[in-house]
Every structure is written in structure tokens, then in C-alpha cells.
C-alpha positions, 0 to 999 in steps of 0.5 A: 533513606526510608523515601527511597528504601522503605524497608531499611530503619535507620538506627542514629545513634546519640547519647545526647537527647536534643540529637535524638528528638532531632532524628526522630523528627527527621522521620516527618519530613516529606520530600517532592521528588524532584528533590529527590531527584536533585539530593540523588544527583549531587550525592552521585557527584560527590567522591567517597573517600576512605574505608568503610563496612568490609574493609573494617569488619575483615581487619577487626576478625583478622586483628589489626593494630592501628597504631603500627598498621600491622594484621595478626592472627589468633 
């Protein structure tokens, strides 16, 4: 993400201190482009599956019962 975007900042997010020294470290790993260009082209073929962002937010500001798969409002 920050070689391809360099105004996003990633936030991971542990509880687990190895995990977060191993994010950290992510940030000194330096990619050639061509294998940018090769992680870019498999990610592209992958199928994304599920929701995620809008889908999520609506549901949590409309209300949404997960358990009966029903939506209520205040």
C-alpha cells in the first residue's frame, strides 16, 4: 500500500506485540517494480468474496440482527 499509494497509512491493528513489531518492520520492505507489477496482476485475478465498507456501515446505522437476518430502525 505505501508503494503504491504514498498518502494512505496503513493502521494494523494487534493486541499482540510480536504481530506489531512484525507490521512495523513491513514498512522497510522495498519492492523492484516488476514485482509490483506481478503482486498487482495475481491480486487482479483473485475473486473478492463477501461484503465489506458500505454494506457493513449501512447495516450497523440502520440496525441489523445478525443472528435473525432482519433490519430495524430506531
Amino acid at each position: 500500500m505505501l508503494a503504491k499509494y504514498p498518502n494512505v497509512v496503513p493502521i494494523p491493528g494487534s493486541k499482540n506485540r510480536a504481530r506489531i513489531l512484525e507490521n512495523l518492520a513491513a514498512a522497510q520492505v522495498d519492492l523492484a517494480p516488476v514485482e509490483m507489477q506481478r503482486l498487482d496482476t495475481a491480486l487482479n485475478e483473485l475473486t473478492i468474496h463477501g461484503h465489506r465498507g458500505m454494506v457493513e456501515v449501512e447495516n450497523r446505522q440502520v440496525g441489523y440482527n445478525q443472528a435473525t437476518h432482519t433490519k430495524w430502525t430506531n
